[in-house]
N, CA, C and O atoms as a Maestro MAE file, in Angstrom:
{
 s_m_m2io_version
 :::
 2.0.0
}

f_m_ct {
 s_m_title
 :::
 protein
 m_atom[320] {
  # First column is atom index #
  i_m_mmod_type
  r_m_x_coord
  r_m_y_coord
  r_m_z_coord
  i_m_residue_number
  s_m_chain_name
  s_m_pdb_residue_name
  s_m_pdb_atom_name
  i_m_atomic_number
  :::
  1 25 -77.479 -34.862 43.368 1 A "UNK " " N  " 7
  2 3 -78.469 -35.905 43.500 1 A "UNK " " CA " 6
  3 2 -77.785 -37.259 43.601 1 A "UNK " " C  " 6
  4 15 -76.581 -37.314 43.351 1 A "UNK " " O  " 8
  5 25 -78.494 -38.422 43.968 2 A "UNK " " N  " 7
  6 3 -77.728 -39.691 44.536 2 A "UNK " " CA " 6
  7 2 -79.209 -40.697 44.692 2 A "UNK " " C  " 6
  8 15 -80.342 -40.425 44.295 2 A "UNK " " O  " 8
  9 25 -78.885 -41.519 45.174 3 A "UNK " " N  " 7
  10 3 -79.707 -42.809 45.653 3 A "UNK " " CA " 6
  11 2 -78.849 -43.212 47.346 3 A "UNK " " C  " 6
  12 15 -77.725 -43.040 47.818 3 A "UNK " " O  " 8
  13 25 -79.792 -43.649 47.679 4 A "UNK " " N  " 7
  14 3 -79.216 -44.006 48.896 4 A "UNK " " CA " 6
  15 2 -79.463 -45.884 48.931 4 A "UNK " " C  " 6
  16 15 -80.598 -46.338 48.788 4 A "UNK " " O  " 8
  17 25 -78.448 -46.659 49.104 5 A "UNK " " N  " 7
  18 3 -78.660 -48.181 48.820 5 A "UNK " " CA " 6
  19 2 -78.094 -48.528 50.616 5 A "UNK " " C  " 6
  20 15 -77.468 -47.905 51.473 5 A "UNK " " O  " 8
  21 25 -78.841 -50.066 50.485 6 A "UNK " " N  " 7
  22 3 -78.086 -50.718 51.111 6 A "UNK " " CA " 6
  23 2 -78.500 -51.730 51.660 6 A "UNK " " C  " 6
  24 15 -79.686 -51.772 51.989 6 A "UNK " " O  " 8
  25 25 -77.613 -52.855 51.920 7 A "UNK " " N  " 7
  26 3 -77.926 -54.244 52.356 7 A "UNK " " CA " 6
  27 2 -78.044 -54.151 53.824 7 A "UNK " " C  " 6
  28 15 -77.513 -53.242 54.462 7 A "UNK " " O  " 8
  29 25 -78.877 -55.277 54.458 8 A "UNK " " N  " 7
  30 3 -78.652 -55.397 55.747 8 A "UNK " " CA " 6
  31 2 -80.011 -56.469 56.175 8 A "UNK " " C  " 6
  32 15 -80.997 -56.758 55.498 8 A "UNK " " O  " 8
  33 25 -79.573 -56.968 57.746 9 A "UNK " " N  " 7
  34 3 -80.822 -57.832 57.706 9 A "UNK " " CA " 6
  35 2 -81.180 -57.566 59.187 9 A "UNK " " C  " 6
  36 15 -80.586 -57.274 60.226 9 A "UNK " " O  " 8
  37 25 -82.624 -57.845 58.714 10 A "UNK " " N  " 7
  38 3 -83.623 -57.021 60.239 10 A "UNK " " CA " 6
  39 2 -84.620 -57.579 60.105 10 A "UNK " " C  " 6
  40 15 -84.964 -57.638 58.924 10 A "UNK " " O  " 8
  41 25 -85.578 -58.248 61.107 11 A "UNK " " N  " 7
  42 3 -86.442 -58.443 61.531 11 A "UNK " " CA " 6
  43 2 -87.619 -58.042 60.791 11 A "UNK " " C  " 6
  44 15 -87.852 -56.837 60.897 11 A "UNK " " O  " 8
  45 25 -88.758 -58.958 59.783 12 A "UNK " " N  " 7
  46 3 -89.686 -58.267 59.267 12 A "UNK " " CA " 6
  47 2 -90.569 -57.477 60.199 12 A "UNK " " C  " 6
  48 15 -90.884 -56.323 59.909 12 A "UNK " " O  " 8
  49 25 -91.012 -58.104 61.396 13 A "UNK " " N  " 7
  50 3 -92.123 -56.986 62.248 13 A "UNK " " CA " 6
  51 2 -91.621 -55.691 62.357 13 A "UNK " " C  " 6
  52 15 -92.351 -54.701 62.305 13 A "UNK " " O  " 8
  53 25 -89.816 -55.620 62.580 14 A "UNK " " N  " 7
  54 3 -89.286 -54.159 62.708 14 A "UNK " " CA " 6
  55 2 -89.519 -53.471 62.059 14 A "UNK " " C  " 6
  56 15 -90.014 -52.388 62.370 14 A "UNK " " O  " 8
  57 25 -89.151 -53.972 60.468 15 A "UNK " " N  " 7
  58 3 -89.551 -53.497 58.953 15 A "UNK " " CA " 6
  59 2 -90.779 -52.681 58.980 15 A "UNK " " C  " 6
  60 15 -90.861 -51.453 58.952 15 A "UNK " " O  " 8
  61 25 -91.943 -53.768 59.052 16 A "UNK " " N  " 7
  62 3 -92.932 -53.779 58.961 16 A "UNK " " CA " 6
  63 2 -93.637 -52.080 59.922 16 A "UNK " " C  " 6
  64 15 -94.272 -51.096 59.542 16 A "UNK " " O  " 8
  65 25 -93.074 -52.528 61.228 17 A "UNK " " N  " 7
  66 3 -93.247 -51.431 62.075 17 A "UNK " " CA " 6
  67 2 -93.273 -50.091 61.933 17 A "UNK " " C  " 6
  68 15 -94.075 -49.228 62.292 17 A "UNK " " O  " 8
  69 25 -91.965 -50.065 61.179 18 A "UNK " " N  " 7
  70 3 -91.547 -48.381 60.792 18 A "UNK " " CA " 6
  71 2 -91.844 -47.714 59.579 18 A "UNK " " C  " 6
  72 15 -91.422 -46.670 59.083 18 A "UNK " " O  " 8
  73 25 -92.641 -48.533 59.231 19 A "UNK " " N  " 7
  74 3 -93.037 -48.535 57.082 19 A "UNK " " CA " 6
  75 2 -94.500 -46.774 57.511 19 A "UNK " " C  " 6
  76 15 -95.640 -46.711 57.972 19 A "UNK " " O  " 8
  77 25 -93.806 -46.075 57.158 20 A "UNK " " N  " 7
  78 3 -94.809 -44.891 57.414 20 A "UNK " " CA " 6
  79 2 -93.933 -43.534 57.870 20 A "UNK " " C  " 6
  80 15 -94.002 -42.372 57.470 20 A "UNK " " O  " 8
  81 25 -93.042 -44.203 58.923 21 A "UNK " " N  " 7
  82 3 -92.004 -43.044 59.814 21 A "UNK " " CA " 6
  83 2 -91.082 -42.586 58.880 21 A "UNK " " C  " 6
  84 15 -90.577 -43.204 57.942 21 A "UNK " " O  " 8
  85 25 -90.926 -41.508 59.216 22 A "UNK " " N  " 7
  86 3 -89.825 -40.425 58.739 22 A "UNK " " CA " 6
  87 2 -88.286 -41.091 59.341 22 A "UNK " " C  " 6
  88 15 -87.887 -41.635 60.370 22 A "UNK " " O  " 8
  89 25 -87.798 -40.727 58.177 23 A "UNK " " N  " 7
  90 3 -86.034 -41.460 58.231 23 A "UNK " " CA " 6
  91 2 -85.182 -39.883 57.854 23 A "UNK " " C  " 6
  92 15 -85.464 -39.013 57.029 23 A "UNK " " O  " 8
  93 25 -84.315 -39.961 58.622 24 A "UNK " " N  " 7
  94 3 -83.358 -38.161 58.617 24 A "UNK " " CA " 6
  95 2 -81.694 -38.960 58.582 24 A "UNK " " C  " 6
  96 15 -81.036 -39.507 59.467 24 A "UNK " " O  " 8
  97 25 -81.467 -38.735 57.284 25 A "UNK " " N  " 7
  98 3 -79.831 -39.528 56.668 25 A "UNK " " CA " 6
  99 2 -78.599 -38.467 57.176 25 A "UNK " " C  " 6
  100 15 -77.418 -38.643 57.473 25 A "UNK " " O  " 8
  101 25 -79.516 -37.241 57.119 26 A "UNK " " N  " 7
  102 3 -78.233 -36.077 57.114 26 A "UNK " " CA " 6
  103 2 -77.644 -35.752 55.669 26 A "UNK " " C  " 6
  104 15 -78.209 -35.758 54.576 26 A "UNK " " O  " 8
  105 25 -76.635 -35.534 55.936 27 A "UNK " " N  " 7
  106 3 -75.949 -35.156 54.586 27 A "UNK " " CA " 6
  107 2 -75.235 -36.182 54.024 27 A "UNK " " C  " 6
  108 15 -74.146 -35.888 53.532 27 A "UNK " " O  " 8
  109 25 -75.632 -37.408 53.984 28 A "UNK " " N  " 7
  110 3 -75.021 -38.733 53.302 28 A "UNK " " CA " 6
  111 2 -74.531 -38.601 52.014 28 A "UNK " " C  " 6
  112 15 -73.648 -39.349 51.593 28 A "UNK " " O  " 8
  113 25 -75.166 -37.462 51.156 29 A "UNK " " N  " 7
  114 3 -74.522 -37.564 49.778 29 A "UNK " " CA " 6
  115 2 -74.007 -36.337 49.692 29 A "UNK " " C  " 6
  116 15 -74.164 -35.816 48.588 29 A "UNK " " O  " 8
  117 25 -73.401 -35.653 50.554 30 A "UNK " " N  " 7
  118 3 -72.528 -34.495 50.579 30 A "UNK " " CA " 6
  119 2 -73.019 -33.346 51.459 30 A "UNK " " C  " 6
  120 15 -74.017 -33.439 52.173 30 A "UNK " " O  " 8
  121 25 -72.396 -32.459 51.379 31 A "UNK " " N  " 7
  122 3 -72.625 -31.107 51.961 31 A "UNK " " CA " 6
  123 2 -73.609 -30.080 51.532 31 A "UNK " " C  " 6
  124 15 -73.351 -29.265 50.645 31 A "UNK " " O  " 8
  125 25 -75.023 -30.138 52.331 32 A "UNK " " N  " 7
  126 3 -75.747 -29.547 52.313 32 A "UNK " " CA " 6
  127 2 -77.113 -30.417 51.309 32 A "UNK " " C  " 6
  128 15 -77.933 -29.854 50.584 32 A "UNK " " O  " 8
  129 25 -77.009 -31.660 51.532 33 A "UNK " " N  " 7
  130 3 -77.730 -32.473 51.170 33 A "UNK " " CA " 6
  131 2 -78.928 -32.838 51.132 33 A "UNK " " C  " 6
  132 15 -79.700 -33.178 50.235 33 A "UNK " " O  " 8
  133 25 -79.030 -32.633 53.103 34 A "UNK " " N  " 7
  134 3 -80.087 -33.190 52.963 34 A "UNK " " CA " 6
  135 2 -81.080 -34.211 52.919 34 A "UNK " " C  " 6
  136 15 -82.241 -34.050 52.545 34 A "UNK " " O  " 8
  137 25 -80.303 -35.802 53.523 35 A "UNK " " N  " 7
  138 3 -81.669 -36.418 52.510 35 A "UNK " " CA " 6
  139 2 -82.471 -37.017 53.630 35 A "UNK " " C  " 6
  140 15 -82.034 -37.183 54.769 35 A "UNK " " O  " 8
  141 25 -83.938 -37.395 53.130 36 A "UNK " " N  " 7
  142 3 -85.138 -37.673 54.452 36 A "UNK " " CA " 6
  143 2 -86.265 -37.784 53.503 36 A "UNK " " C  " 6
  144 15 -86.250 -37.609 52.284 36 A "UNK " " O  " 8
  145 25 -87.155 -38.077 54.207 37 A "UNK " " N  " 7
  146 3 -88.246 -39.370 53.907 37 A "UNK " " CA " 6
  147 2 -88.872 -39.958 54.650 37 A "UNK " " C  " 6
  148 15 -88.581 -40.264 55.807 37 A "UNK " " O  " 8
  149 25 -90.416 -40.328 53.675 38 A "UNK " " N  " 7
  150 3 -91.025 -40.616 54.653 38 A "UNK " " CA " 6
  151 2 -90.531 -42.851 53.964 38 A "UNK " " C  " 6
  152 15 -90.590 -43.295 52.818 38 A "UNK " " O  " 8
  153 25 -90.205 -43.450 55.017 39 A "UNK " " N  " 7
  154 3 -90.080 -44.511 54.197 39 A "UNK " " CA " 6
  155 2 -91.697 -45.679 54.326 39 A "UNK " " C  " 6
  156 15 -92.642 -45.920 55.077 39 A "UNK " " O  " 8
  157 25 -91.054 -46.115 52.898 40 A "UNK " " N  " 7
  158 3 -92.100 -46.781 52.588 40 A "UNK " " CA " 6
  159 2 -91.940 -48.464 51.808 40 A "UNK " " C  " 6
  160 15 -90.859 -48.792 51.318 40 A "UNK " " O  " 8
  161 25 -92.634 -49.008 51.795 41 A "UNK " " N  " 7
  162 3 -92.824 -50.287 51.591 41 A "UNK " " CA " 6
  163 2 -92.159 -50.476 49.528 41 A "UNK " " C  " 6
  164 15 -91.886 -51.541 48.975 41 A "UNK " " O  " 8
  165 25 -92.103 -49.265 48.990 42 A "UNK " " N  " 7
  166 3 -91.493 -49.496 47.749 42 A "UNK " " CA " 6
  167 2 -89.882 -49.094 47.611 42 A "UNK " " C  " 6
  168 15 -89.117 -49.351 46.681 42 A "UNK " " O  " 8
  169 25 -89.710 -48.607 48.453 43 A "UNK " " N  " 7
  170 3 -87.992 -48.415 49.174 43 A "UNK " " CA " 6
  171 2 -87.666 -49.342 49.366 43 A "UNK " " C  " 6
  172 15 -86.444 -49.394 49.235 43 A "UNK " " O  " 8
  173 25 -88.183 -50.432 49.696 44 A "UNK " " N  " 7
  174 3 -87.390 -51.693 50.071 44 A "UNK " " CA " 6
  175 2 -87.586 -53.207 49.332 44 A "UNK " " C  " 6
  176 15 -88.525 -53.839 48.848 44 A "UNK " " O  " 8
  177 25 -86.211 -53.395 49.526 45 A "UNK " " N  " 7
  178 3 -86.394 -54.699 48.390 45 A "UNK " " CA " 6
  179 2 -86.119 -56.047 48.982 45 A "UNK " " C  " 6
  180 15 -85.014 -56.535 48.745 45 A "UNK " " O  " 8
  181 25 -87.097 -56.817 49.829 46 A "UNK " " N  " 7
  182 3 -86.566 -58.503 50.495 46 A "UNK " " CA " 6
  183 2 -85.933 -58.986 49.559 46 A "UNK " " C  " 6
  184 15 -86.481 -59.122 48.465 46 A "UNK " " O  " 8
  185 25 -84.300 -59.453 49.819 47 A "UNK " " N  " 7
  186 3 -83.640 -60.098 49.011 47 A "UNK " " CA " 6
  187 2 -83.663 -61.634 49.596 47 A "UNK " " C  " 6
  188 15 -83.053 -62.548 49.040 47 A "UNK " " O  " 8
  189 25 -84.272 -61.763 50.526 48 A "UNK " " N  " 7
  190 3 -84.561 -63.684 50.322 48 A "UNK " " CA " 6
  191 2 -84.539 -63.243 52.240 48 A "UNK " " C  " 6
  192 15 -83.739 -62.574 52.895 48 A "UNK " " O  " 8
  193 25 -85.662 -63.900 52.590 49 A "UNK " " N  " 7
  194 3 -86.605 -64.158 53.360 49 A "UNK " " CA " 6
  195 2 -86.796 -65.873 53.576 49 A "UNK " " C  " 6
  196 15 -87.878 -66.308 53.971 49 A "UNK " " O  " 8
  197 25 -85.623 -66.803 53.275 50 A "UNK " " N  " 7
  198 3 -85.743 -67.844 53.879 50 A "UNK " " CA " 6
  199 2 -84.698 -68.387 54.772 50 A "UNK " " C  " 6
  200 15 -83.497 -68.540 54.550 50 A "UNK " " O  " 8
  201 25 -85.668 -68.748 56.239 51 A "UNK " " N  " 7
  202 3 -85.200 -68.591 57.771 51 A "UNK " " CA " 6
  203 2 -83.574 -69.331 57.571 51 A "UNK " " C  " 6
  204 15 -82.502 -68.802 57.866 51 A "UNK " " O  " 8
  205 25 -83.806 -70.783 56.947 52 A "UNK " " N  " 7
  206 3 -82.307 -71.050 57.315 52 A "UNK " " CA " 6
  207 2 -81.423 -70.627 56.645 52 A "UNK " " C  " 6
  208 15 -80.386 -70.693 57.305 52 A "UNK " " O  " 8
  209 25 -81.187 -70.064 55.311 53 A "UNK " " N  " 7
  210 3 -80.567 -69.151 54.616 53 A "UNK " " CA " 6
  211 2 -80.309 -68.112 55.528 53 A "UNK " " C  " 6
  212 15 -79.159 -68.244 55.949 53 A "UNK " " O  " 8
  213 25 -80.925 -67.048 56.062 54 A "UNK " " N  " 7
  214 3 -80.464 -65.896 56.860 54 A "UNK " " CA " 6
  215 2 -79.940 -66.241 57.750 54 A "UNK " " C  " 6
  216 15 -78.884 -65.641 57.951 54 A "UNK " " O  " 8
  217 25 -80.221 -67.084 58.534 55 A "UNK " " N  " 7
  218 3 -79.010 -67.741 59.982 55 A "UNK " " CA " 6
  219 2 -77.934 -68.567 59.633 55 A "UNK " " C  " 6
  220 15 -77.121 -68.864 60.509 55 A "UNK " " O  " 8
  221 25 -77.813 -68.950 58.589 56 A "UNK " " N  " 7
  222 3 -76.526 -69.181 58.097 56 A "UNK " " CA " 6
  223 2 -75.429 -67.863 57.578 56 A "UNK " " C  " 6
  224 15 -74.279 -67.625 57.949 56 A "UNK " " O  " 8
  225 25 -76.272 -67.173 56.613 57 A "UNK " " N  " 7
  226 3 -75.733 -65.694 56.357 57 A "UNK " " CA " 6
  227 2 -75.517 -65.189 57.591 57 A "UNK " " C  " 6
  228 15 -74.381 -64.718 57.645 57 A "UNK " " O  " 8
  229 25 -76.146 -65.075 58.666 58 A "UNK " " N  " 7
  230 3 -75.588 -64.090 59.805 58 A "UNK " " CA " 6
  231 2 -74.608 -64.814 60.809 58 A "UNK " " C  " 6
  232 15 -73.979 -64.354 61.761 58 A "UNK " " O  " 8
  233 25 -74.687 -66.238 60.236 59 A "UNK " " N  " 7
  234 3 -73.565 -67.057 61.430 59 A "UNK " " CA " 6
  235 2 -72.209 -66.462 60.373 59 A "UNK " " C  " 6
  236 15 -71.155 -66.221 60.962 59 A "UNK " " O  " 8
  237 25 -72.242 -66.301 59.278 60 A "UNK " " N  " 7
  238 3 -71.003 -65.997 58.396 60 A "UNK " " CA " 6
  239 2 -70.650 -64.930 58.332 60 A "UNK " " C  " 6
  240 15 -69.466 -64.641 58.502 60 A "UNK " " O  " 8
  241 25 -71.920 -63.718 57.970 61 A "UNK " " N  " 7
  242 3 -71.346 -62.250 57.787 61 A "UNK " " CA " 6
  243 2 -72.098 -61.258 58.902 61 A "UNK " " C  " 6
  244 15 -72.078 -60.027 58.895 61 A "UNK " " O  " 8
  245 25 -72.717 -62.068 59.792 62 A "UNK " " N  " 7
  246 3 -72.849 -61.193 61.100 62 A "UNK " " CA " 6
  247 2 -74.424 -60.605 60.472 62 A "UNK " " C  " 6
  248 15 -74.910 -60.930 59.389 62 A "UNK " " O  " 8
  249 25 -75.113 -59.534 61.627 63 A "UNK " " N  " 7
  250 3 -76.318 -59.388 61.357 63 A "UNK " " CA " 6
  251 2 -76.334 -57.506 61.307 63 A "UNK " " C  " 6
  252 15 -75.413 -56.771 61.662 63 A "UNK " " O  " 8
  253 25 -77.251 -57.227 60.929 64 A "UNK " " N  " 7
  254 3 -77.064 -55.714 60.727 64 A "UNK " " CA " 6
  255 2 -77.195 -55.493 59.653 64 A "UNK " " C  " 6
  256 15 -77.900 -56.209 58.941 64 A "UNK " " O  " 8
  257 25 -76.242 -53.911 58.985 65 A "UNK " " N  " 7
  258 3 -76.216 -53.618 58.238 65 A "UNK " " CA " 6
  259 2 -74.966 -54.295 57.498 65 A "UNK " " C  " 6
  260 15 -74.024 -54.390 58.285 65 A "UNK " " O  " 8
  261 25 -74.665 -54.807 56.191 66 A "UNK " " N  " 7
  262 3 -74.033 -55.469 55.506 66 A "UNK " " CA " 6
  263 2 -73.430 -54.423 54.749 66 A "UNK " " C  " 6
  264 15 -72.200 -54.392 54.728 66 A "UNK " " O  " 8
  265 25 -73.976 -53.692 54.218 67 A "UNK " " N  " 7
  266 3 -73.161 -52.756 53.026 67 A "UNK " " CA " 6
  267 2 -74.044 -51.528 53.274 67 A "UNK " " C  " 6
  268 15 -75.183 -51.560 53.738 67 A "UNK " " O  " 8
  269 25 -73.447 -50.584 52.947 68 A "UNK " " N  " 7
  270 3 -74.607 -48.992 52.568 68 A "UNK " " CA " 6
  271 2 -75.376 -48.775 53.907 68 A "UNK " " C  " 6
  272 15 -74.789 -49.154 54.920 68 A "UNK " " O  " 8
  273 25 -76.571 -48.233 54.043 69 A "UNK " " N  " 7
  274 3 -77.576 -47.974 54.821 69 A "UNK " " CA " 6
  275 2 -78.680 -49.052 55.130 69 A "UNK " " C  " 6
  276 15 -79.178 -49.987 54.505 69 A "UNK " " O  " 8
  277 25 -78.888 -48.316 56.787 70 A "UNK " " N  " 7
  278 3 -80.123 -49.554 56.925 70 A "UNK " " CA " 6
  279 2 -80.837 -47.862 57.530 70 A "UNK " " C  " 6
  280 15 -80.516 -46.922 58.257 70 A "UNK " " O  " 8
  281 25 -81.949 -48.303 56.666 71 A "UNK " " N  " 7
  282 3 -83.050 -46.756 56.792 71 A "UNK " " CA " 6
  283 2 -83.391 -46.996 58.623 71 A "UNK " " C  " 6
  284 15 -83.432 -46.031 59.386 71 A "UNK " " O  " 8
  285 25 -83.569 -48.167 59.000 72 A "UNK " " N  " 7
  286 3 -84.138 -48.577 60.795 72 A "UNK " " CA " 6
  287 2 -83.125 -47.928 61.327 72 A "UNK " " C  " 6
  288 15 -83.409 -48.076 62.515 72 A "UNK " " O  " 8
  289 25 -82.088 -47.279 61.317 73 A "UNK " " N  " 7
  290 3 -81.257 -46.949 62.111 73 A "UNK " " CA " 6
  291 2 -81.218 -45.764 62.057 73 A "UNK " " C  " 6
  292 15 -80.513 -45.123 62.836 73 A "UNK " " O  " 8
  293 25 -82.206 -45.010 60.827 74 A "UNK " " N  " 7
  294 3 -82.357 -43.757 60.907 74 A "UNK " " CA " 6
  295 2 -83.452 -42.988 60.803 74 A "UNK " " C  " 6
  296 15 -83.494 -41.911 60.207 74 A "UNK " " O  " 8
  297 25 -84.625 -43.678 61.547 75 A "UNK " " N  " 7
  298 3 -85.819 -43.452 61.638 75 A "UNK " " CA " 6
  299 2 -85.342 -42.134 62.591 75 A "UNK " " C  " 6
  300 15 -84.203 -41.753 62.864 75 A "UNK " " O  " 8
  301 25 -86.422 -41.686 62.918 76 A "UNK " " N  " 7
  302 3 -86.570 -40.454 63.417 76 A "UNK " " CA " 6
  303 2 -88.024 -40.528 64.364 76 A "UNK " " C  " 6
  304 15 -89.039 -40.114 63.805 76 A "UNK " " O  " 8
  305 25 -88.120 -40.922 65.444 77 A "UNK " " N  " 7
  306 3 -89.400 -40.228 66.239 77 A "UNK " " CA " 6
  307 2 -89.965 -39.268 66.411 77 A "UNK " " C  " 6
  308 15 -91.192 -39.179 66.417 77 A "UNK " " O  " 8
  309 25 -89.240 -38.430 66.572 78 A "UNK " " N  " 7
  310 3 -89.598 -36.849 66.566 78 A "UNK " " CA " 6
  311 2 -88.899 -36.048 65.407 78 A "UNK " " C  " 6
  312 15 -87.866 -35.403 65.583 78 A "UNK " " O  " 8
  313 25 -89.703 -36.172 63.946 79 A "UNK " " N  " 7
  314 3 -88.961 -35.362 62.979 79 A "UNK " " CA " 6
  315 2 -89.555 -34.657 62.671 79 A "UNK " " C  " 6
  316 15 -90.767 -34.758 62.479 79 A "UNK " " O  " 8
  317 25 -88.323 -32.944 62.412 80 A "UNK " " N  " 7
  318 3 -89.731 -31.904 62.746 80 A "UNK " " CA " 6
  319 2 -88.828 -31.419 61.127 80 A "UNK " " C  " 6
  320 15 -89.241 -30.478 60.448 80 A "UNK " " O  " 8
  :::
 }
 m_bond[319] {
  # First column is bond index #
  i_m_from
  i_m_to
  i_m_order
  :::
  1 1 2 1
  2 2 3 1
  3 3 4 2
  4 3 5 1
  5 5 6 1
  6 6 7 1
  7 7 8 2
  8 7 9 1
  9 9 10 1
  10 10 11 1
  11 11 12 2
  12 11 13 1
  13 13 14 1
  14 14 15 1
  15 15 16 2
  16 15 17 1
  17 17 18 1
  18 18 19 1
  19 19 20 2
  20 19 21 1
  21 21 22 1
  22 22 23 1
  23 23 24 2
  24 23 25 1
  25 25 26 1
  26 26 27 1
  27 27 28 2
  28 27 29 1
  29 29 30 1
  30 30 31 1
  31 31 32 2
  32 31 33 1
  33 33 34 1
  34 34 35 1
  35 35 36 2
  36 35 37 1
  37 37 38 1
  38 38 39 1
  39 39 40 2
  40 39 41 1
  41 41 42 1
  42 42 43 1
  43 43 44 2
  44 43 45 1
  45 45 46 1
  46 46 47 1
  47 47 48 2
  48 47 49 1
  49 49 50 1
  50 50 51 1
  51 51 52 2
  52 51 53 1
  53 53 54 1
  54 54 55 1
  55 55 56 2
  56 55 57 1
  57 57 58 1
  58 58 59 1
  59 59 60 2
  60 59 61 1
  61 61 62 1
  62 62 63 1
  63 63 64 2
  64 63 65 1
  65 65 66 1
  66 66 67 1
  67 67 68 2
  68 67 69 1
  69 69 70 1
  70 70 71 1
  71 71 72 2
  72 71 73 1
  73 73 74 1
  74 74 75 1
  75 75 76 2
  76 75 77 1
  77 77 78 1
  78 78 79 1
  79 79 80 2
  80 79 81 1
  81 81 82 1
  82 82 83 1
  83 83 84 2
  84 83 85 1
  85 85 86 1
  86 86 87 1
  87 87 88 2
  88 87 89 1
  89 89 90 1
  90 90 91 1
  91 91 92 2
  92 91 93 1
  93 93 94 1
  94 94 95 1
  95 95 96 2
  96 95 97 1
  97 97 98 1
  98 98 99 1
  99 99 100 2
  100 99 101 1
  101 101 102 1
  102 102 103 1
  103 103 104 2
  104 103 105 1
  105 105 106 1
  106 106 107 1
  107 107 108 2
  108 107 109 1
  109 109 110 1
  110 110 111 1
  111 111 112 2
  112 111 113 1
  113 113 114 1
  114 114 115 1
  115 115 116 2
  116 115 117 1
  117 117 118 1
  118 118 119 1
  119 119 120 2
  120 119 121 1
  121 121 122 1
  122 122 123 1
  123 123 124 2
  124 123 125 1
  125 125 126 1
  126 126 127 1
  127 127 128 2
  128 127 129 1
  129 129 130 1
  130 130 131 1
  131 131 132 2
  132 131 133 1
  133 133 134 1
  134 134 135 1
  135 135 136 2
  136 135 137 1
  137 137 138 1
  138 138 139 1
  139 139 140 2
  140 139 141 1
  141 141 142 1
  142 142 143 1
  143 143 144 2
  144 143 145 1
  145 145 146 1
  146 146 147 1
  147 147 148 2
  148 147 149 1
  149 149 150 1
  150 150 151 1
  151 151 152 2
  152 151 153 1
  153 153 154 1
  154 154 155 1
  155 155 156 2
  156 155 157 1
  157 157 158 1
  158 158 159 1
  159 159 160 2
  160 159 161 1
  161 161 162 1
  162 162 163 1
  163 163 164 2
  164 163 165 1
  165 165 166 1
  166 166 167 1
  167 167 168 2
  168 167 169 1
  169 169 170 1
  170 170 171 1
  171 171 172 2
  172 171 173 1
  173 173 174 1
  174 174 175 1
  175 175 176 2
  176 175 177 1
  177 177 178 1
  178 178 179 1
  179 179 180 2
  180 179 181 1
  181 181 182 1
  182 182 183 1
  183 183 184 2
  184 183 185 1
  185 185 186 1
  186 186 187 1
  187 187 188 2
  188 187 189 1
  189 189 190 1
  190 190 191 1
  191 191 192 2
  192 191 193 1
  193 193 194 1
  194 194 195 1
  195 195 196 2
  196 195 197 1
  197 197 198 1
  198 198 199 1
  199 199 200 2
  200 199 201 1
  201 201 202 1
  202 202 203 1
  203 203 204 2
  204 203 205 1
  205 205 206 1
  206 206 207 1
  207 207 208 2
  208 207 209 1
  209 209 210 1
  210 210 211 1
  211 211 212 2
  212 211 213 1
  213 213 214 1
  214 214 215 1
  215 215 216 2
  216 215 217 1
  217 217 218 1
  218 218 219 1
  219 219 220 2
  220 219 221 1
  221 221 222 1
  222 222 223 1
  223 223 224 2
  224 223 225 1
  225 225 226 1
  226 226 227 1
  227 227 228 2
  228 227 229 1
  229 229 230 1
  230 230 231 1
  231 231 232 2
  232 231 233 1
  233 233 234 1
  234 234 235 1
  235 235 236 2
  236 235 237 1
  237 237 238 1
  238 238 239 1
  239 239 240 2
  240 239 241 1
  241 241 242 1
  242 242 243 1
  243 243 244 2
  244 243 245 1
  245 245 246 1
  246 246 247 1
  247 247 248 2
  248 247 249 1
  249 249 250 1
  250 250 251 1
  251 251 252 2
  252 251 253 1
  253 253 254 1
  254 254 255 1
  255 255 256 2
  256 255 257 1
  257 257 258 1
  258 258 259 1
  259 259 260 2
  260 259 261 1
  261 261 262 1
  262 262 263 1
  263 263 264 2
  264 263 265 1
  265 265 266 1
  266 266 267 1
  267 267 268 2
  268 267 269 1
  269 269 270 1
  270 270 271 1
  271 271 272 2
  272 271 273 1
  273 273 274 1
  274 274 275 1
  275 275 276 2
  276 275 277 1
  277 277 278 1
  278 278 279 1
  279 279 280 2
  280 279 281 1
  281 281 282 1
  282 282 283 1
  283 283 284 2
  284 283 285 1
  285 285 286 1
  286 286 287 1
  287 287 288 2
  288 287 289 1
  289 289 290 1
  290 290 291 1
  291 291 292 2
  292 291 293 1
  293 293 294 1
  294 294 295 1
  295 295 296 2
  296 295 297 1
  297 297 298 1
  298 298 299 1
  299 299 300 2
  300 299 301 1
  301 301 302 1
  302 302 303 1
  303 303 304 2
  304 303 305 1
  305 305 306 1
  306 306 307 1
  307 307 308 2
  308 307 309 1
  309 309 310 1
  310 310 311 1
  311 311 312 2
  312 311 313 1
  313 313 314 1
  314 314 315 1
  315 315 316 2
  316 315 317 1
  317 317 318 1
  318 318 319 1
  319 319 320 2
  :::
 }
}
């Protein structure tokens, strides 16, 4: 068992967008793992949501994922 963390910065409508869809990690916390989900709005934690703060942060440490996982990159459209 594990937690899956991680920093990163994205677009609230994107956020917002995918809050319902199924996310497929794979075996992120080892072999034969497993992990997936449906994600949701208590999975995620806004760590500061003010505009010129984040465009300064991304003129410095770039935009994306920052540390760990960004669940948007592992949404799943078709998860069966």
């Amino acid at each position: 068992m594990g937690e899956v963390e991680g920093l990163f910065v994205e677009e609230s409508k994107k956020v917002e967008s995918n809050i319902g869809k199924e996310v497929y990690f794979g075996e992120i916390l080892g072999k034969h793992s497993e992990v997936y989900g449906t994600l949701s709005k208590e999975d995620l934690t806004v760590v500061c949501d003010d505009s010129d703060f984040v465009n300064k942060f991304i003129e410095i440490m770039g935009d994306g994922t920052i540390s760990g996982y960004n669940p948007i990159q592992y949404i799943q459209e078709d998860f069966e």
